[in-house]
Residue frames as a rotation matrix with the C-alpha (Angstrom) as fourth column:
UNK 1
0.324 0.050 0.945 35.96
0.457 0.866 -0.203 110.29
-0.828 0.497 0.257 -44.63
UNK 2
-0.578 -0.736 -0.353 37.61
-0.090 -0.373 0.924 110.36
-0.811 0.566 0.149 -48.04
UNK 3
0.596 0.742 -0.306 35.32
-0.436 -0.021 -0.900 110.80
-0.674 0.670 0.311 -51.28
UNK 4
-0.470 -0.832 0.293 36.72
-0.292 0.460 0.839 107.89
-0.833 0.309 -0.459 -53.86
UNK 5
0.321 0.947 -0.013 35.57
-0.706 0.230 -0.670 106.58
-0.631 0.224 0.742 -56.77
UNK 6
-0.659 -0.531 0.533 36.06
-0.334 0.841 0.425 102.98
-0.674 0.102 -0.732 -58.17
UNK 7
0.199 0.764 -0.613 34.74
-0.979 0.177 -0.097 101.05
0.034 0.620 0.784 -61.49
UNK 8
-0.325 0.200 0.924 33.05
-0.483 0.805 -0.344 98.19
-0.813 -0.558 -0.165 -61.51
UNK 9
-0.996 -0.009 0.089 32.24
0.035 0.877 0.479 95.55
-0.082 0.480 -0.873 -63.50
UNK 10
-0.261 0.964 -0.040 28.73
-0.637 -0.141 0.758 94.76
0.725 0.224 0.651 -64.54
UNK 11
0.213 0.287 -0.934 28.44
0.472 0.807 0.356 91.59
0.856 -0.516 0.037 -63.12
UNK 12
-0.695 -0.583 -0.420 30.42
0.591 -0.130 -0.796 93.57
0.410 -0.802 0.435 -59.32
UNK 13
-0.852 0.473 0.224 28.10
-0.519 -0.816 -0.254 96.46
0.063 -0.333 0.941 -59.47
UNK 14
-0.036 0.910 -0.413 24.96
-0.202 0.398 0.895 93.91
0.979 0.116 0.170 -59.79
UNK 15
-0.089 -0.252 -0.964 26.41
0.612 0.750 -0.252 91.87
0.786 -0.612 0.088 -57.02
UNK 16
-0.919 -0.383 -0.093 26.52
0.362 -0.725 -0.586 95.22
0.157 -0.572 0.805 -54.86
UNK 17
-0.751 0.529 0.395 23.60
-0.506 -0.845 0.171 96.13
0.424 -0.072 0.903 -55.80
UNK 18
0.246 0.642 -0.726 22.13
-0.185 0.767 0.615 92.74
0.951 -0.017 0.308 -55.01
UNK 19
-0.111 -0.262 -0.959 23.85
0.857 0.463 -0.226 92.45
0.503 -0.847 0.174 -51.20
UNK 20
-0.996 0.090 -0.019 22.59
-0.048 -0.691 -0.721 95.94
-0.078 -0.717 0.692 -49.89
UNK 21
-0.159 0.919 -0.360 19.24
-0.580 0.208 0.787 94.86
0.799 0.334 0.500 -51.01
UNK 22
-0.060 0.227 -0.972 19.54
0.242 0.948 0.207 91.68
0.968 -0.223 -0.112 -49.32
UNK 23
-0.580 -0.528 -0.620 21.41
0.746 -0.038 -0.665 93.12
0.327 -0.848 0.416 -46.03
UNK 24
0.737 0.649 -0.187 19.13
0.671 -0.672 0.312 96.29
0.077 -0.355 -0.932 -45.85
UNK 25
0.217 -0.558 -0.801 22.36
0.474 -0.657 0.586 98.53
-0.853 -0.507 0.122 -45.73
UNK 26
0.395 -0.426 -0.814 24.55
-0.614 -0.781 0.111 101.33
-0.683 0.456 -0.570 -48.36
UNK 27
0.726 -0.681 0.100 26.32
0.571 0.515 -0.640 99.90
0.384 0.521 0.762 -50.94
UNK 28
0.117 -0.956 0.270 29.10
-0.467 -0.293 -0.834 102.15
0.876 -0.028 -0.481 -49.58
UNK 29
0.165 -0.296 0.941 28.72
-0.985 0.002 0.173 101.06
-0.053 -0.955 -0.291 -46.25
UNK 30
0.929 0.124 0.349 29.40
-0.072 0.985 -0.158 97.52
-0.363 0.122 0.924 -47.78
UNK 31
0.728 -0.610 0.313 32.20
0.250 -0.188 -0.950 98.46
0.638 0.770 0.016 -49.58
UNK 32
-0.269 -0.831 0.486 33.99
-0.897 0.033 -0.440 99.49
0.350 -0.555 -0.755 -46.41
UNK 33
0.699 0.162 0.696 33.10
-0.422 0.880 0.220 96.64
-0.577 -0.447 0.683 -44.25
UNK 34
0.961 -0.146 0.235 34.61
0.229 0.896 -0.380 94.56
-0.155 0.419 0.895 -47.21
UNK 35
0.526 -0.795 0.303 37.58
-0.263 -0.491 -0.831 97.04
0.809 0.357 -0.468 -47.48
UNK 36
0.167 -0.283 0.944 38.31
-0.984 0.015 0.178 96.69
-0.065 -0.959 -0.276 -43.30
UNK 37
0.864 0.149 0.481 37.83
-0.214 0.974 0.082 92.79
-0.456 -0.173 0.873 -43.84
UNK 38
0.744 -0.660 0.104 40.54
0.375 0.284 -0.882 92.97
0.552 0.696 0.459 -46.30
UNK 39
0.167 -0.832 0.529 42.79
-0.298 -0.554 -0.777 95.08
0.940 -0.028 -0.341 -44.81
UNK 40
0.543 -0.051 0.838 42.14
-0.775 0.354 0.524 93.07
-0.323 -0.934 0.153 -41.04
UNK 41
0.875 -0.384 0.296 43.40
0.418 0.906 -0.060 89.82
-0.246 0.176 0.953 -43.08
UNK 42
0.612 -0.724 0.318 46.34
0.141 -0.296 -0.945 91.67
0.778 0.623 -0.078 -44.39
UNK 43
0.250 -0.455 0.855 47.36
-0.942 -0.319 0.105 93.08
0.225 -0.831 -0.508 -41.12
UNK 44
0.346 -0.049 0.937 47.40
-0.667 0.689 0.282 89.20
-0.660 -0.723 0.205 -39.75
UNK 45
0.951 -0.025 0.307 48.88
0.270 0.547 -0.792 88.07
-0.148 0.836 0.528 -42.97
UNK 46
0.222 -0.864 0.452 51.85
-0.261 -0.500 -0.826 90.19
0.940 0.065 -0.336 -42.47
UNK 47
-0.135 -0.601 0.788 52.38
-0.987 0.152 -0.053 89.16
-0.088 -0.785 -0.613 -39.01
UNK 48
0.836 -0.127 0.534 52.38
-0.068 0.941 0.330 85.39
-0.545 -0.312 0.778 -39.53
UNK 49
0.945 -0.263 0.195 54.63
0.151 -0.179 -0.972 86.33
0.290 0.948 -0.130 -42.35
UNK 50
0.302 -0.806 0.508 57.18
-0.798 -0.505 -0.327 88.03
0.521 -0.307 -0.796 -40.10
UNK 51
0.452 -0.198 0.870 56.58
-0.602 0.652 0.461 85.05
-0.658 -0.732 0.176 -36.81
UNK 52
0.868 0.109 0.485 57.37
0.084 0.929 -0.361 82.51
-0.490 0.354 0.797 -39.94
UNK 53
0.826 -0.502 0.257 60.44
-0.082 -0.559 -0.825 84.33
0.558 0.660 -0.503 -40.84
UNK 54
-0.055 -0.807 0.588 62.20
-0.736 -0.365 -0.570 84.71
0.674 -0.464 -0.574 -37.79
UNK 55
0.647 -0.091 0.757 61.25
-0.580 0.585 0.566 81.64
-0.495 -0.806 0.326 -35.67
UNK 56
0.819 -0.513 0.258 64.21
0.455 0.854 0.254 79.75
-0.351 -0.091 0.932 -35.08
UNK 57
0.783 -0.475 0.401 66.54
-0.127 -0.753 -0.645 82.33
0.609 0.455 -0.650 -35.84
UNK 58
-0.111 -0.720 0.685 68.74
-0.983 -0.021 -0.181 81.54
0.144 -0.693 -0.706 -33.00
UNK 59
0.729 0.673 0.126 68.40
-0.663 0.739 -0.120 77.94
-0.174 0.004 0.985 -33.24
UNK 60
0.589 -0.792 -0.163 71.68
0.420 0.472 -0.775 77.19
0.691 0.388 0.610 -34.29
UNK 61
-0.117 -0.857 0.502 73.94
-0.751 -0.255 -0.610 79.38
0.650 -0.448 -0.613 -31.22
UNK 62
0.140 -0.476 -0.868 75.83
0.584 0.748 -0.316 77.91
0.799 -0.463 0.383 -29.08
UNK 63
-0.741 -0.658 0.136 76.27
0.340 -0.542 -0.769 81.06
0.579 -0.523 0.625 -26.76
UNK 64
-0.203 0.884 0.422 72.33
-0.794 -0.401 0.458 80.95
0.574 -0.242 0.783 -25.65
UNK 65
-0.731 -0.125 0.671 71.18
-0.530 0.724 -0.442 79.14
-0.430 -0.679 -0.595 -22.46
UNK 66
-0.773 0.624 -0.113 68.98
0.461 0.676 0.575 76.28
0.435 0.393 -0.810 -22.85
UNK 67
-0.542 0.663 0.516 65.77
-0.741 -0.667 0.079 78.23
0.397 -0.340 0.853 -22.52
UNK 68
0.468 0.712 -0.523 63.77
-0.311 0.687 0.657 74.65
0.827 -0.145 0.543 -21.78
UNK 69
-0.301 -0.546 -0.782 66.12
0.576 0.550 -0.605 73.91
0.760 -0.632 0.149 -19.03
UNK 70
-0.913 -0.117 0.391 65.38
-0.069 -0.900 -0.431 77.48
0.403 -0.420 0.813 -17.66
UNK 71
-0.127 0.915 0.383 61.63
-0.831 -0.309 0.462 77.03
0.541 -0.260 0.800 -17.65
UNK 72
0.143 0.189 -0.971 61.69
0.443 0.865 0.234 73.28
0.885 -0.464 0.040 -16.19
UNK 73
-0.532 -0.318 -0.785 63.72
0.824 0.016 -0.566 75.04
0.193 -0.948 0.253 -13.10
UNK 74
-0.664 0.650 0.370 60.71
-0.710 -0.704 -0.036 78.32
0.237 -0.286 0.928 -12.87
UNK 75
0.081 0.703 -0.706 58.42
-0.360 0.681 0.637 75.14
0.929 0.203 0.309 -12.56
UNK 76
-0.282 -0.558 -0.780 60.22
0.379 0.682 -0.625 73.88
0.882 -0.472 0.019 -9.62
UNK 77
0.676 0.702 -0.222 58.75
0.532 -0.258 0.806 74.07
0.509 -0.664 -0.548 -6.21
UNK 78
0.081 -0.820 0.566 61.05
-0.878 -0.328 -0.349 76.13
0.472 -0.468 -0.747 -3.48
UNK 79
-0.115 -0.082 -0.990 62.09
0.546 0.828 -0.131 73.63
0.830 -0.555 -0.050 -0.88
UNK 80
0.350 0.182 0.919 61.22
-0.562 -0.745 0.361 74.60
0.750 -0.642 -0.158 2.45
């Protein structure tokens, strides 16, 4: 682990000091938790970010098969 240090607010550092009370745990070991939580939403904030960019990107050729036609005929029994 890295040694950081970060200022707080009166009213933040109460609040901190008032949810490791509550939770039984560190105030640092709150502080990550709430870092990871942040940085899990980011991580999935940046990929919907990208999927919402680029769908439909090819949506407009003309030189791509019809992919729904493609999957209708993987659907299709063989004939025997």
């Amino acid at each position: 682990m890295v040694r950081t240090q970060i200022y707080l607010t009166e009213e933040e550092k109460a609040g901190l000091e008032s949810a490791a009370l509550a939770q039984g745990k560190r105030q640092s070991v709150i502080i990550r938790k709430a870092i990871d939580d942040l940085l899990a939403h980011q991580a999935t904030a940046n990929k919907t970010e990208i999927l919402n960019e680029i769908a439909g990107i090819w949506a407009d050729r003309k030189d791509v098969p019809n992919i729904r036609a493609m999957r209708a005929g993987w659907r299709r029994r063989p004939v025997r």
